[in-house]
Rosetta silent file (secondary structure, phi, psi, omega in degrees, C-alpha in Angstrom):
SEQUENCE: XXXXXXXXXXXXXXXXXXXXXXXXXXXXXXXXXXXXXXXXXXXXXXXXXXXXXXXXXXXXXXXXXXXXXXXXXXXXXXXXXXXXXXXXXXXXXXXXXXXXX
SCORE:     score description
SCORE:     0.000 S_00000001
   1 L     0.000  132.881 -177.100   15.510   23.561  -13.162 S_00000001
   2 L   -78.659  123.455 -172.775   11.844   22.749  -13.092 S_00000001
   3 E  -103.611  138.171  154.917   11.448   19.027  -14.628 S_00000001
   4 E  -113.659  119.156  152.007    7.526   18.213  -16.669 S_00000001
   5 E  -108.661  158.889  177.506    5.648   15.084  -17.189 S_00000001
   6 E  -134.361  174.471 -178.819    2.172   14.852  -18.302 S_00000001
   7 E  -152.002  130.004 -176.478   -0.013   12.190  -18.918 S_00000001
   8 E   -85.262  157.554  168.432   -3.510   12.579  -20.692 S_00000001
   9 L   -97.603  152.639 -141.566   -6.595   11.857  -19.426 S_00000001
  10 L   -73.118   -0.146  169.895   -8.756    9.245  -20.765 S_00000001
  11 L   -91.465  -29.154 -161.759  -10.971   11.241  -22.771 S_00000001
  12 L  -124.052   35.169  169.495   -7.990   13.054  -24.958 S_00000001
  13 L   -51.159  -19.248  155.727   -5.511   10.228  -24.578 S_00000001
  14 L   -82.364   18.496  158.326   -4.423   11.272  -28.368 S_00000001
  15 L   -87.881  127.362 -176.517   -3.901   14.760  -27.590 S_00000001
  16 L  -126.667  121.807 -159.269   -0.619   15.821  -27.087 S_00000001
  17 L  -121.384   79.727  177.835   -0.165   19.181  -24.968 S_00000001
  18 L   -61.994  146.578  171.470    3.179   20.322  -23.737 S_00000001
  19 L   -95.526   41.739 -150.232    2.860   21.937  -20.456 S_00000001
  20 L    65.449   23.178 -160.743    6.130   24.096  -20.450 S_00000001
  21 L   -75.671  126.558  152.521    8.364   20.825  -20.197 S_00000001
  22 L   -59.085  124.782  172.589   11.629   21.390  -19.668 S_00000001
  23 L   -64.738  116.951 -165.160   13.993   19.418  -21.874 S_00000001
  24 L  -107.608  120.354  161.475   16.404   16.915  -19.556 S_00000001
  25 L   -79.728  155.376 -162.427   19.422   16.008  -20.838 S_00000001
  26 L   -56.690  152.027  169.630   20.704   12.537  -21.659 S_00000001
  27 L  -148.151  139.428  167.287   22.901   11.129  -18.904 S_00000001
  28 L   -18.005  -49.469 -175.992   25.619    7.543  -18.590 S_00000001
  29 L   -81.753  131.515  146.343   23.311    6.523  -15.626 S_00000001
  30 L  -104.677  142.354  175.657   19.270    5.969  -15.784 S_00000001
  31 L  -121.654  150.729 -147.476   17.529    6.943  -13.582 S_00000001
  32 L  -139.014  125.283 -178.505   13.831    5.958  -12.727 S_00000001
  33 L  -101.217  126.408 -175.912   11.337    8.066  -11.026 S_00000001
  34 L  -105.505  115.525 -170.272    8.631    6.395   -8.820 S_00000001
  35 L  -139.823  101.939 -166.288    5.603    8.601   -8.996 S_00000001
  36 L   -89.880  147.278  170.312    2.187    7.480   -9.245 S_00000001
  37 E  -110.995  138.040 -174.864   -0.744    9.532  -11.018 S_00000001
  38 E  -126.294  100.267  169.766   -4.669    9.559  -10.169 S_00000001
  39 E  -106.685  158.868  152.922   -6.971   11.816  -12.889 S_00000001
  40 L  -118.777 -123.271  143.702  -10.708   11.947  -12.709 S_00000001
  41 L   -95.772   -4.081  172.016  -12.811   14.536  -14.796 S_00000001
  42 L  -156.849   40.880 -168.483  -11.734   17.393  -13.423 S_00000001
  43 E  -175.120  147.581 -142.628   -8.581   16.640  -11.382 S_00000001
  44 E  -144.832   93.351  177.600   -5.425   15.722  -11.652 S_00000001
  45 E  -122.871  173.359 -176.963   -2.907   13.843   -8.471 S_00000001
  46 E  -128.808  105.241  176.467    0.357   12.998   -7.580 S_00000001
  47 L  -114.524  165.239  171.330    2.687   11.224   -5.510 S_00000001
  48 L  -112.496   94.488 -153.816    5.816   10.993   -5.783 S_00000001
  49 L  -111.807  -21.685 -164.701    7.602    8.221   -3.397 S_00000001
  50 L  -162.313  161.304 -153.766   11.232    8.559   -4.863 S_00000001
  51 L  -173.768   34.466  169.220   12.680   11.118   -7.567 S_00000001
  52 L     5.210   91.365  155.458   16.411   11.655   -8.802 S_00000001
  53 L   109.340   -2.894 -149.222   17.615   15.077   -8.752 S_00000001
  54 L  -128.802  157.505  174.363   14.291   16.270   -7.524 S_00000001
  55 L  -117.766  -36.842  174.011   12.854   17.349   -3.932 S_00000001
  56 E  -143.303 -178.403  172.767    9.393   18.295   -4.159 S_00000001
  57 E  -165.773  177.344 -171.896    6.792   18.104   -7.245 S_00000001
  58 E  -153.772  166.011  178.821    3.044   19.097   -7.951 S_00000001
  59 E   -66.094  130.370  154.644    0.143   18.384   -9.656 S_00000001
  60 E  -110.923  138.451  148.301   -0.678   20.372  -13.506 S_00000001
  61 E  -143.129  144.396 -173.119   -3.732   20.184  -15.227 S_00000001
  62 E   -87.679  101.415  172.500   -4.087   21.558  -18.206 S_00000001
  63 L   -48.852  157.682  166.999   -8.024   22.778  -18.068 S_00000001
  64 L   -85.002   11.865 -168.317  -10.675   22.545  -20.942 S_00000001
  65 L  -115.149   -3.907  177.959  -11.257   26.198  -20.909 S_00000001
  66 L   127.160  -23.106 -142.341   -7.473   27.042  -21.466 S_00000001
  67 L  -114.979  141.705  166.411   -6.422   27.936  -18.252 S_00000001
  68 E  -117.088  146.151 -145.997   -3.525   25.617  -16.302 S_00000001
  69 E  -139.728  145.477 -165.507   -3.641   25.063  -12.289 S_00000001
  70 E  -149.713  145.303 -164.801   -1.331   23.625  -10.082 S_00000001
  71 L   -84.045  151.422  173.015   -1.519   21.788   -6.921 S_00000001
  72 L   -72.119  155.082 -165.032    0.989   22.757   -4.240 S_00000001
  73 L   -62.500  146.937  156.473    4.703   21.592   -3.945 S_00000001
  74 E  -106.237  152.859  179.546    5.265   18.691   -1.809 S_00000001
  75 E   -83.739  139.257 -174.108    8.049   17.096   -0.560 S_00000001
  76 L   -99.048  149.593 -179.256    9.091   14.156   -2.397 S_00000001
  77 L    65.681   49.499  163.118    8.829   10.527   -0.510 S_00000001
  78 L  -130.666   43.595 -167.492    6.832   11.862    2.547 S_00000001
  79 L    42.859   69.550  174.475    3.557   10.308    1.341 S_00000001
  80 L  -147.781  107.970 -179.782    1.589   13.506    0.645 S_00000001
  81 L   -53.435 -179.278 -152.603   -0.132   13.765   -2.663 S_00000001
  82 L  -149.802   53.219 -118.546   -0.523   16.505   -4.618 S_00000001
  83 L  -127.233  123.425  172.986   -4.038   17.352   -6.132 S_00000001
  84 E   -95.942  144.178  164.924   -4.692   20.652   -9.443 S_00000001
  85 E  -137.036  145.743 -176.304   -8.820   20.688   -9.636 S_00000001
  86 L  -102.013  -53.988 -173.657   -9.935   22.504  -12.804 S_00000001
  87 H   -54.591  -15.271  176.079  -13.275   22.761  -11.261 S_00000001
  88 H   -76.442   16.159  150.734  -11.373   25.719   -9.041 S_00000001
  89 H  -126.180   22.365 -172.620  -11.834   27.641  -12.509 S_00000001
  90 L    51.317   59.712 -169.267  -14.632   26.082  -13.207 S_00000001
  91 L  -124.851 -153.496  166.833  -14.030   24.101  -16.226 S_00000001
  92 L  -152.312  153.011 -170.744  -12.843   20.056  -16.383 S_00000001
  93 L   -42.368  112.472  149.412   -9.428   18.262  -17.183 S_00000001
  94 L   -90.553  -74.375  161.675   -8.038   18.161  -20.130 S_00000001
  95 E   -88.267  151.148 -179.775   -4.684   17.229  -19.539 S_00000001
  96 E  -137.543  163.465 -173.985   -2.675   16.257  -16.738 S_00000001
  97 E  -174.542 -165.570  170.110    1.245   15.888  -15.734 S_00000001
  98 E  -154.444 -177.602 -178.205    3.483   17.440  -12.570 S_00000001
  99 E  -134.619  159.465  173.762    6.397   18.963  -12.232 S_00000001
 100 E  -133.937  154.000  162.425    9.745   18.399   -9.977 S_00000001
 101 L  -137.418    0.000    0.000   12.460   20.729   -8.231 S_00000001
């Protein structure tokens, strides 16, 4: 199962945009994912250094023109970012998240 988080980017930090997120069910144990995020204005990255349940993840950004783009999977906690650019459809970020598997 494909896990989503987003995060907005600082111009539409009150906008709230599901990306497809899967719903994760509750479990006895928490668990705490360490995954840092980097947006600009028209890009959206990701690492991932540690991840519960998960193996790789990627970048989303939700574009201003509609269209959502995704960076390629990575392995998680082998330093290697993650990076979606909106400017490859030529628009700029609205929203941003990743995904895990």
């Amino acid at each position: 199962m494909t896990k989503m988080r987003t995060f907005a980017a600082a111009a539409v930090a009150a906008v709230s945009l599901a990306l497809g997120a899967a719903a994760t069910p509750a479990s006895a144990t928490t668990t705490r994912a360490d995954c840092s995020t980097w947006n600009d204005n028209n890009t959206v990255g990701v690492y991932c250094a540690d991840y519960p349940d998960a193996t790789t993840f990627r970048a989303v950004a939700r574009c201003n023109n509609g269209t959502t783009v995704h960076g390629p999977w990575q392995p998680v906690g082998k330093g290697v970012w993650s990076y979606a650019y909106c400017t490859s459809v030529g628009s700029s970020l609205m929203l941003g998240g990743y995904q895990t598997a």
